[in-house]
TIMARRO-671719 format. One record per atom (N, C-alpha, C): residue in one letter; x, y negated, z negated. Coordinates in steps of 0.2 Angstrom, whole numbers, padded with zeros to 4 digits, always signed. Layout:
% residues N
AXYZ/...
***
This chain:
% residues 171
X-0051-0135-0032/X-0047-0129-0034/X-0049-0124-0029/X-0044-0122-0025/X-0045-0116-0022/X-0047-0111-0024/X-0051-0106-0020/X-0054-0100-0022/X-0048-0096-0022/X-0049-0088-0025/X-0045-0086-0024/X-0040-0083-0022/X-0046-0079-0014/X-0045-0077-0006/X-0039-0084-0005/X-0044-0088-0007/X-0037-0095-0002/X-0031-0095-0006/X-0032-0092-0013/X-0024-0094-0016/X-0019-0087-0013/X-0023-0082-0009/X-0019-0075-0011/X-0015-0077-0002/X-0009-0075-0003/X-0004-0074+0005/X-0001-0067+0004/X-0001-0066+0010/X+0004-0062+0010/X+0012-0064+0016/X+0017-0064+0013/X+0026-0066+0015/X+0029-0059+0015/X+0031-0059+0022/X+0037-0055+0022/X+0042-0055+0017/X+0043-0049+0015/X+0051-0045+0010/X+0054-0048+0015/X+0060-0052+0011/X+0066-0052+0014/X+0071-0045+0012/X+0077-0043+0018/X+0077-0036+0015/X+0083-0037+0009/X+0083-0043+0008/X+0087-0044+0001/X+0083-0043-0004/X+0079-0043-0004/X+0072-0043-0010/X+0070-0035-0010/X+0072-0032-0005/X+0070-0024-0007/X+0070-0020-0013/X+0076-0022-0015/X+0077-0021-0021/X+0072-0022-0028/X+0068-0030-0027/X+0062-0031-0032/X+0057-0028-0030/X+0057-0026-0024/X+0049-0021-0020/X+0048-0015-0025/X+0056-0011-0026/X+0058-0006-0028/X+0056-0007-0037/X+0059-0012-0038/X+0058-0013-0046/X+0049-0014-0046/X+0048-0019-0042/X+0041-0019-0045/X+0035-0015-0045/X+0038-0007-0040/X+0036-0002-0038/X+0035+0004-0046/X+0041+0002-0050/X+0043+0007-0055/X+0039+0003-0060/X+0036-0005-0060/X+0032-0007-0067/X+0025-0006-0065/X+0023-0002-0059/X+0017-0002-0056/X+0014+0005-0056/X+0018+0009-0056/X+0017+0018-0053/X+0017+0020-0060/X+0019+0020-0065/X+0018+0025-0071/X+0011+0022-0075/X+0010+0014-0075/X+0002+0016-0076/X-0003+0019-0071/X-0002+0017-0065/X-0006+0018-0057/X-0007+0028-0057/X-0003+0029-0060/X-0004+0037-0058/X-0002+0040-0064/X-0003+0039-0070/X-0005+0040-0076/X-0012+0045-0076/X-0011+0053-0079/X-0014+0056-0080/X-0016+0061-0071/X-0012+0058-0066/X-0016+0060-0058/X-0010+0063-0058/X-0004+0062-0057/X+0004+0063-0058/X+0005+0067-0062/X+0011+0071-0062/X+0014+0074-0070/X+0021+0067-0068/X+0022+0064-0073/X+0025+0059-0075/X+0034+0061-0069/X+0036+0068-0069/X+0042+0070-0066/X+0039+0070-0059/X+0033+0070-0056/X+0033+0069-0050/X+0030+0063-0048/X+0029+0055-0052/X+0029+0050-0051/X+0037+0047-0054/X+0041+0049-0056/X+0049+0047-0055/X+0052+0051-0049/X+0051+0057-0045/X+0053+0059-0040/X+0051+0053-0034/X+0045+0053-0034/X+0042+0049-0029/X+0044+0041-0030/X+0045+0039-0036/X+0048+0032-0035/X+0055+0033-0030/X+0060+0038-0036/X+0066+0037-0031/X+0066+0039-0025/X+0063+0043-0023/X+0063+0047-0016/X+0060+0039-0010/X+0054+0035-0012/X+0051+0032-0008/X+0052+0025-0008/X+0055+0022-0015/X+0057+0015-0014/X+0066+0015-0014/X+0069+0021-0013/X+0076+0019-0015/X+0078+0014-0008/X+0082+0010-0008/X+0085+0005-0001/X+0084+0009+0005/X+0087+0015+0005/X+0088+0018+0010/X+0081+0019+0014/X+0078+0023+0009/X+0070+0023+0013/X+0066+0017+0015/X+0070+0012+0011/X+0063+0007+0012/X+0066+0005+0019/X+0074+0002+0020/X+0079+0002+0025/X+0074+0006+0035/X+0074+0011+0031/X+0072+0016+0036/X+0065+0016+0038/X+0061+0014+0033/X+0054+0013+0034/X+0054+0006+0041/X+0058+0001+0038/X+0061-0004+0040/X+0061-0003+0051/X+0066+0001+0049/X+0070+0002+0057/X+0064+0006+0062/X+0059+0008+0056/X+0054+0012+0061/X+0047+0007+0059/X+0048+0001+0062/X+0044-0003+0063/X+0039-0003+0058/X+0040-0001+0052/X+0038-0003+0044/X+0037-0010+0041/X+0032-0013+0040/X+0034-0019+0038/X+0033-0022+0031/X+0036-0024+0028/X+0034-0024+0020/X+0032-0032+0018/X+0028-0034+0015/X+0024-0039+0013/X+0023-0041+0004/X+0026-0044+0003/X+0023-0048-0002/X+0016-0050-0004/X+0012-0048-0010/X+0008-0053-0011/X+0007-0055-0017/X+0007-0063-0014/X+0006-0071-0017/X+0002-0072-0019/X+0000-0072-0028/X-0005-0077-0028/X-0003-0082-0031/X-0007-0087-0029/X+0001-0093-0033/X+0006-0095-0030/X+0007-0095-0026/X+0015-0092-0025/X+0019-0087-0028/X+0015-0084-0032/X+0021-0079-0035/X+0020-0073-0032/X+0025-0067-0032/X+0022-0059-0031/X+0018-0057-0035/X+0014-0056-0035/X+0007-0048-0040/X+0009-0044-0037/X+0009-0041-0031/X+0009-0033-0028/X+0013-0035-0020/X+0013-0029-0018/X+0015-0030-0010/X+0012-0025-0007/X+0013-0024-0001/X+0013-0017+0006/X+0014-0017+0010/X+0015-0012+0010/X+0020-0011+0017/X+0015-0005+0022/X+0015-0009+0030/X+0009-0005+0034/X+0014-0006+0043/X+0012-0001+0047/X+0014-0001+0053/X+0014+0006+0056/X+0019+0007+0060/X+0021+0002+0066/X+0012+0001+0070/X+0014-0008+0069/X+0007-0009+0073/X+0010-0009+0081/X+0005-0007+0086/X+0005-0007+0092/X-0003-0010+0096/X-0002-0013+0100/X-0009-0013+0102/X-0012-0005+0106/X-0017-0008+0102/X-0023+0000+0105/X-0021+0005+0100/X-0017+0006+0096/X-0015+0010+0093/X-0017+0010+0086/X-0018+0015+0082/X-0018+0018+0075/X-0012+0013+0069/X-0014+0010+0065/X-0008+0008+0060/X-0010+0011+0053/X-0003+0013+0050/X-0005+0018+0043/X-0002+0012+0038/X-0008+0009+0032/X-0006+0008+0026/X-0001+0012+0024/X+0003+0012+0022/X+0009+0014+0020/X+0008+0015+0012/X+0010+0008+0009/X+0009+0003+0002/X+0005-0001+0000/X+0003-0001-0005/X-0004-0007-0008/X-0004-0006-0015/X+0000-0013-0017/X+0000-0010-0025/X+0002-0017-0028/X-0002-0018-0033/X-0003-0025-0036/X-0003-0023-0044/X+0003-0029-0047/X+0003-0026-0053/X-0005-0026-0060/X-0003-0020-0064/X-0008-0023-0067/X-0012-0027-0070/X-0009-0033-0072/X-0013-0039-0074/X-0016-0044-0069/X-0017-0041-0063/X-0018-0046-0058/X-0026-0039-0056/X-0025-0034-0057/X-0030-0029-0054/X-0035-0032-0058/X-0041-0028-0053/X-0048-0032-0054/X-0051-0041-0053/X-0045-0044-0049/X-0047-0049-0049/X-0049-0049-0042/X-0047-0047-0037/X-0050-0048-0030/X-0043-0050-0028/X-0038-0050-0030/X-0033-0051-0027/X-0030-0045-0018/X-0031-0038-0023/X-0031-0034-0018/X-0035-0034-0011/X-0038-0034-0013/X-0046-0035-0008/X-0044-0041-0005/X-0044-0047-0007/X-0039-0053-0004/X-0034-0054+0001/X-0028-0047-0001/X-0024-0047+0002/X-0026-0042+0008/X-0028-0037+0007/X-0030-0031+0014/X-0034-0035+0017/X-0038-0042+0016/X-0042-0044+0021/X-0038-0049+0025/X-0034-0051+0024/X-0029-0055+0026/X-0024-0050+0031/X-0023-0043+0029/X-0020-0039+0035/X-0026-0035+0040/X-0031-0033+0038/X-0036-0032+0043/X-0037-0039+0048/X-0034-0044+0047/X-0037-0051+0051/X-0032-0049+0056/X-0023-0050+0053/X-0019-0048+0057/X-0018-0042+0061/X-0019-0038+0059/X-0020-0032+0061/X-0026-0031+0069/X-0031-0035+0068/X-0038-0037+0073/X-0032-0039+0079/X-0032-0046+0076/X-0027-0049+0081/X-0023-0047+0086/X-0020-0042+0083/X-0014-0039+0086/X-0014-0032+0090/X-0023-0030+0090/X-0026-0026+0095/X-0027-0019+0089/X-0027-0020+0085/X-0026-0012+0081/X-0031-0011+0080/X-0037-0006+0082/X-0042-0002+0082/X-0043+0000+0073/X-0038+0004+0070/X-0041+0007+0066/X-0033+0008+0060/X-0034+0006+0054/X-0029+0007+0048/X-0033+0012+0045/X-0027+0018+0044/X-0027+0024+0038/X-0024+0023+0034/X-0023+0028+0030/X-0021+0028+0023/X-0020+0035+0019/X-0017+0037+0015/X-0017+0043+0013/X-0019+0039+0006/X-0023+0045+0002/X-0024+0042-0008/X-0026+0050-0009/X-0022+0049-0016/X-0022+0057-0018/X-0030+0058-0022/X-0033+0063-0020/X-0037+0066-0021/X-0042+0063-0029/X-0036+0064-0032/X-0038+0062-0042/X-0039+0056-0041/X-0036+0051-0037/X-0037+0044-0041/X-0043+0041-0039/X-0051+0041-0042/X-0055+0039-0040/X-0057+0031-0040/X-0051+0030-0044/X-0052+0022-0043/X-0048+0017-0038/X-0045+0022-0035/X-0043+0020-0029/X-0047+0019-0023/X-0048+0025-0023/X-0053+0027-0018/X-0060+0023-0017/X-0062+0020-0022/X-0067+0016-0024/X-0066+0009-0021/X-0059+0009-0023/X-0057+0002-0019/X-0059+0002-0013/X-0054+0007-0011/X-0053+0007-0003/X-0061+0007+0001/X-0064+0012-0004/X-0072+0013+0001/X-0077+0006-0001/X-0076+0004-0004/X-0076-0005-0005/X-0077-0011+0001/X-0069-0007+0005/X-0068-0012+0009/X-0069-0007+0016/X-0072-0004+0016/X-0074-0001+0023/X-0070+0006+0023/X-0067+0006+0019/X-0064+0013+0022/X-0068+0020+0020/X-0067+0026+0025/X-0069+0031+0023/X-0066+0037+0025/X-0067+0042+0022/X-0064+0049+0020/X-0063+0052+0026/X-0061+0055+0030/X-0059+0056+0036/X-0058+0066+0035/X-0051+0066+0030/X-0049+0073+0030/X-0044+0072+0023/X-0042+0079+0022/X-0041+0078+0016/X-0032+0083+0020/X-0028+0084+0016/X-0020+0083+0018/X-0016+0085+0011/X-0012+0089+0011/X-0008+0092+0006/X+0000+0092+0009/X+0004+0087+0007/X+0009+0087+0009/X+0017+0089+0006/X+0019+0093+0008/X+0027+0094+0004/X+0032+0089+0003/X+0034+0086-0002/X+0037+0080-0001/X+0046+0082-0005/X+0046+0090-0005/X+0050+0091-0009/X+0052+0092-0015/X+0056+0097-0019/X+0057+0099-0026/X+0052+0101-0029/X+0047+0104-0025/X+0043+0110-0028/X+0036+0103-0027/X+0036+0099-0025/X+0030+0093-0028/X+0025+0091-0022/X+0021+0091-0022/X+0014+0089-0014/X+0010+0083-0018/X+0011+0081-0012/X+0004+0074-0011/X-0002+0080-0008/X-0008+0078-0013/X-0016+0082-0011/X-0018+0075-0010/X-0021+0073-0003/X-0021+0066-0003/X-0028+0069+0000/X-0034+0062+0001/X-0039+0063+0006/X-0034+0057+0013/X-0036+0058+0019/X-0033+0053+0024/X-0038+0048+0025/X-0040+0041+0024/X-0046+0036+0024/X-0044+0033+0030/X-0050+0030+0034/X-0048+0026+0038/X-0053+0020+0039/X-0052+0015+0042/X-0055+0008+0040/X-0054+0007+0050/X-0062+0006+0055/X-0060+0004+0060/X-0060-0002+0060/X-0056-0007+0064/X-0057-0013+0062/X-0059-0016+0069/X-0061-0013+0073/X-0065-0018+0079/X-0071-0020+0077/
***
């Protein structure tokens, strides 16, 4: 029986499938940001960040979005880029539904894009995590990351991401 690491892939979104990114986006984010969110600024930020359009445009700007498999089925995805060599790549997305969380599936899958990521010359993955979610942050500092600066962002309709900015160098 394979281990877990070995069961977990990550498969490119086809961009027909954006659509389920989106949906699986909305059964993931109202417990994920429960309590860190006022509820009307994690419904703004669903539709504002997974509607077609955006994800489309994340797309066009060398965004890449990812499935991740365990099993062969989808548990979560993310979306990270534009990779360049020598160059800085921003996690984007990393969100796994939650009966899959706590298994090592996460962790699985970021180690899976840190390898590609090596490979393809990129120095260092950031990330932005709002300030509240310590459980996030947990994770991330888990896996090598560290707190770098902290960032207040307008995202519109009166609403801000108070994020910390994390970064993981991967040489």
């Amino acid at each position: 029986m394979p281990s877990l690491s070995e069961s977990i892939r990550l498969c490119p979104v086809a961009s027909d499938e954006l659509p389920l990114v989106s949906k699986m986006a909305a059964k993931i984010w109202p417990e994920a940001y429960r309590g860190i969110n006022d509820p009307e600024q994690t419904e703004y930020m669903l539709e504002t960040i997974y509607s077609l359009e955006a994800m489309k445009k994340d797309i066009a700007e060398s965004i890449f979005y990812d499935w991740i498999h365990s099993e062969d089925k989808p548990v979560g995805f993310i979306a990270a880029g534009p990779v360049s060599y020598g160059e800085i790549c921003f996690l984007h997305k990393c969100y796994v539904l939650t009966e899959a969380q706590g298994s090592g599936t996460g962790k699985a899958a970021l180690k899976l894009l840190f390898a590609r990521l090596r490979e393809a010359g990129t120095p260092v993955l950031k990330l932005r995590v709002n300030r509240k979610n310590s459980r996030a942050i947990g994770f991330y500092q888990t896996l090598g990351f560290a707190i770098e600066a902290e960032d207040i962002l307008d995202i519109g309709e009166g609403f801000v991401m108070d994020d910390y900015i994390m970064a993981k160098y991967l040489s």
